[in-house]
N, C-alpha and C positions, 0 to 999 in steps of 0.2 A: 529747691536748687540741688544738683548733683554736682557734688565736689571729687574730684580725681586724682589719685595721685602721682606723683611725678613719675612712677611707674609708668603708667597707664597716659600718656601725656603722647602715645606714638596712637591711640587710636583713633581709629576712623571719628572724621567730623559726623554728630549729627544734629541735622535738621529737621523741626520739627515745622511741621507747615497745620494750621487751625484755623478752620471757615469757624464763623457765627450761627452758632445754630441758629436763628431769629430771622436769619437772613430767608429772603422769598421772590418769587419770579412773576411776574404779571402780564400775561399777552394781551394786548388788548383786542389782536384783530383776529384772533381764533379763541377766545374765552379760555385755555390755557394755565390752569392755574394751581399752582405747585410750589411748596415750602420745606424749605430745610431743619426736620427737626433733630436731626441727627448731627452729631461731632462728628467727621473723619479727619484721623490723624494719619499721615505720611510720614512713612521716618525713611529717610533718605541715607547711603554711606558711602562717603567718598573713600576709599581704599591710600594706605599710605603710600608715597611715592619710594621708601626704601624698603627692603625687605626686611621683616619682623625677626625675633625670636624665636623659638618654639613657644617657649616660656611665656612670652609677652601676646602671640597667636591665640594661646588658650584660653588667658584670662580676656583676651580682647573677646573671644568667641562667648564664655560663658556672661560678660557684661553685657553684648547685645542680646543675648537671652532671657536676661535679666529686666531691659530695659522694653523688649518688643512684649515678653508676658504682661510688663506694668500698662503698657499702653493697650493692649487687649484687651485687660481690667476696662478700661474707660470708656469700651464703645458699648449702648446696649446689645444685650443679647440676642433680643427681636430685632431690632433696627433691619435687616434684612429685611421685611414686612413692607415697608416703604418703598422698598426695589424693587422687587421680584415680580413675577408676570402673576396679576393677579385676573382672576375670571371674575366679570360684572356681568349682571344682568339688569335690564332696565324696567321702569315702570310708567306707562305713561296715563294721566287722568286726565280724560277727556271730558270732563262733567266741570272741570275749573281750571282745567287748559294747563298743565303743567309735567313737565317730566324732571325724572334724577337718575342715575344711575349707582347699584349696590355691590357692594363684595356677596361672590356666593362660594370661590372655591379661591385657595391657596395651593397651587398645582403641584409645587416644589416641597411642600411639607405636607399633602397627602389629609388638607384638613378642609372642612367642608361647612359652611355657616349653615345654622339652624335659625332661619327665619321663619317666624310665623305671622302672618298678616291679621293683627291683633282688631284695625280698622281698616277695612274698606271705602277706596275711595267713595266719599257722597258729598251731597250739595251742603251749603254754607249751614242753611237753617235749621236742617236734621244733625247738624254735626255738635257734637259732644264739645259744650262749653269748659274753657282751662281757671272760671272765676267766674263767681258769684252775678257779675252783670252782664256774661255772658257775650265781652264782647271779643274778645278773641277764642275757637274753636278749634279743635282737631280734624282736620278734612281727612284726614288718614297716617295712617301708622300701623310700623312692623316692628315684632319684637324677637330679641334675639336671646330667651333667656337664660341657657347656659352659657354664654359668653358677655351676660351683664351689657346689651345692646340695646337700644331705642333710635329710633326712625322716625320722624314726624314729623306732617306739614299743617301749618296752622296758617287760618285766615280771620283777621279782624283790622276795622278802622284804626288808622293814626290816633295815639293820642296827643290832640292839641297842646297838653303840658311841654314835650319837650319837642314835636314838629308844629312849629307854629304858622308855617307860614307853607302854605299851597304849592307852593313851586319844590318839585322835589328834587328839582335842579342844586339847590342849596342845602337840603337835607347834610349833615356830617353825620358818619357810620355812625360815632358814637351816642348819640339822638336818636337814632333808629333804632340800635342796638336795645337803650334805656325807653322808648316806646313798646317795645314788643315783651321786654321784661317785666314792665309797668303793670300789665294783663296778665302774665303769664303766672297764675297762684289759683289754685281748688281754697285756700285759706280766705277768711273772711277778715283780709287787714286791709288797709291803707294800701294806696301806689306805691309810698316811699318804704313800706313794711314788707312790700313785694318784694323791690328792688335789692333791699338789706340783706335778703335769702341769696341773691345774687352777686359775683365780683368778675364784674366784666375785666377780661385780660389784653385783648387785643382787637381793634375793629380798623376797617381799611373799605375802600368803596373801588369800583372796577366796572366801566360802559362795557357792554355784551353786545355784539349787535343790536347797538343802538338804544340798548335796556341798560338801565342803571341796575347793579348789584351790590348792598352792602354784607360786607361779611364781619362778624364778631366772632372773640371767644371766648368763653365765661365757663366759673364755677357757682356750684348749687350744692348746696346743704342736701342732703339723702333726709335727714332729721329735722324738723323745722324747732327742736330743742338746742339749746348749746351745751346740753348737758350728756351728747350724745356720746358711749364709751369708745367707740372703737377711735384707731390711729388718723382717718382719713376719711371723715366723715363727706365726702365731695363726690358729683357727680360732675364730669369735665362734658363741657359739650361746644362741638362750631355749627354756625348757622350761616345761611345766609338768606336776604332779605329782596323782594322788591315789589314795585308796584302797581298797580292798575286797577283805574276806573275809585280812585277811593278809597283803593284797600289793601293792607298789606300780605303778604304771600311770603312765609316764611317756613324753610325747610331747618329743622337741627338735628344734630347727630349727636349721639352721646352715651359715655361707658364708664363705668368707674374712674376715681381719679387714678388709682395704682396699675389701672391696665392702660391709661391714656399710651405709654412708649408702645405699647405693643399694636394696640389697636389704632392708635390718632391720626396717624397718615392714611389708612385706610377711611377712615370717618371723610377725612378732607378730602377725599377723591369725591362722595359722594354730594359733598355739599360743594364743591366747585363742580359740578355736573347739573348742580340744580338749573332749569326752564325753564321762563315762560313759554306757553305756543301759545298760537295763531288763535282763536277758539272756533270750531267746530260747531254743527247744528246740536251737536252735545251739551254745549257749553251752558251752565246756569249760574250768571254773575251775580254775585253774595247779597247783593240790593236787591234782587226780585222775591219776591214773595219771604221776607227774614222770617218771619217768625210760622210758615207753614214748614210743619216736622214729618211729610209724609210724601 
C-alpha cells in the first residue's frame, strides 16, 4: 500500500490495470494457440483539473518516477521473447507422419539457436527406448546445448492404468499427461516411482482439425537424488500429446527451470505447432514389424 501525504493529495490519479498471467487463448478452428505468461502493467494519469505549484509539480514528477521505476522492476527482463518476431523453421517426419515447428533465430537481439539434431527421425522399433520395457521411445530429438534446450518426440502405447477405456474421446489431459509420464524413466522403478520424479503443472485438451490434442506442463528432477546441491534442481517442460492407430505421439520441450521466463513462450510455440499428417508411402506405423531394429 502507498500512503500520500496531504501534500501530495493534488496528484495525478493512478491506475493500475493487471491481466492473470495463467490466463490463455484457444482457437479451435485454426489450432491457434497462445498463453499469457507475462504480467503487463498500465499505469495510467489523469492530469489535475487546477493548475499545480511549482513545488507540488516536482515532487508530483519525481513520485511518478519513483512509481513507473518500481513497476519496471515487476516485468521480466526477457519477457519481450514472447513478442517479438521470431524466425522458425520447421521439421517434417514422414517415416511416422508428423510435423512441429522450432525457434532458430531472435531477429531483434541478433541471437541465433544452436541446434544440433542429436536423433534423427526413424521408425518406432529402431528407436531408442525412455524405460527399461521399452515401451515408450524416442522417434527423434534436437538439442540445444548451450542454451540448456531438448526437443523430443516420443511414441509408445496407452497405459491402461490411467486410460482405461478405448475411446479417446473421454481421455482427460490429466490421464494422458500421467500415461506418458508413467514410461517416461531410463530408471529401473515402478510407474508410481516414475511419476514421483514428475509434478505435473497444468494439462488442458483442444480438437485440431478434427485431432484431439492434450497439452501438459510439468517439472522433472535433473537428479533423481533429493539430495541434489544446487537451488533449482528442475527441468520445466510443455508437451503435447495425440493419438493414432493405438498409440500415443507425444512431442516435449524443455529447459532449465531458471531459464523457463526466458525461454518458455518460445518452447510453447513449438509444442502448439505440433502435427499429425496424412501418412505418406513413407509412413511406418509403430505395430509393424516392433521389434525389427534395422
Amino acid at each position: 500500500m502507498v500512503v500520500l501525504s496531504p501534500s501530495l493529495l493534488s496528484l495525478p490519479t493512478l491506475h493500475v490495470l493487471r491481466y492473470d498471467p495463467g490466463s490463455r487463448m484457444v482457437s479451435h478452428k485454426n489450432g491457434n494457440y497462445s498463453r499469457r505468461l507475462h504480467e503487463r502493467i498500465t499505469v495510467c494519469c489523469s492530469l489535475p483539473s487546477k493548475p499545480a505549484s511549482q513545488d507540488v509539480l516536482w515532487r508530483r514528477d519525481l513520485l511518478l518516477f519513483a512509481l513507473a521505476s518500481s513497476f519496471y522492476t515487476l516485468l521480466p527482463s526477457s519477457g519481450c521473447l514472447a513478442e517479438e518476431d521470431v524466425k522458425m523453421a520447421s521439421l517434417v517426419d514422414e517415416i511416422n507422419a508428423y510435423t512441429y515447428s522450432y525457434p532458430v533465430e531472435l531477429p531483434s537481439k541478433k541471437f541465433l539457436f544452436k541446434w544440433v539434431e542429436s536423433r534423427k527421425p526413424e521408425r518406432y522399433s529402431s528407436a531408442a527406448p525412455l524405460s527399461p520395457d521399452a515401451r515408450l521411445r524416442i522417434v527423434s530429438e534436437r538439442v540445444d546445448i548451450a542454451d540448456n534446450l531438448i526437443i523430443s518426440v516420443s511414441i509408445g502405447p496407452p497405459n491402461i492404468q490411467f486410460l482405461k477405456s478405448k475411446d479417446k474421446k473421454t481421455w482427460a489431459a490429466k490421464d494422458v499427461a500421467d500415461s506418458v509420464l508413467s514410461d517416461k524413466s531410463a530408471l529401473r522403478v515402478t510407474s508410481s516411482q516414475r511419476m514421483s520424479e514428475s509434478s505435473v503443472l497444468d494439462t488442458h485438451a483442444s480438437e485440431i482439425d478434427g485431432e484431439q490434442y492434450w497439452y501438459y506442463e510439468y517439472l522433472v528432477r535433473k537428479s533423481p537424488t533429493k539430495s541434489a546441491q544446487e537451488p533449482n534442481p528442475y527441468r520445466h517442460y510443455v508437451a503435447s500429446t495425440a493419438e493414432r492407430e493405438g498409440y500415443l505421439y507425444s512431442l516435449s520441450a524443455s529447459t532449465l527451470s531458471q531459464q523457463w521466463t526466458k525461454m518458455g513462450p518460445l518452447l510453447e510455440q513449438t509444442v502448439a505447432s505440433f502435427r499429425l499428417l496424412l501418412p505418406t508411402d513413407n509412413y511406418v506405423p509403430p505395430y509393424k514389424d516392433p521389434w525389427r531394429f534395422w
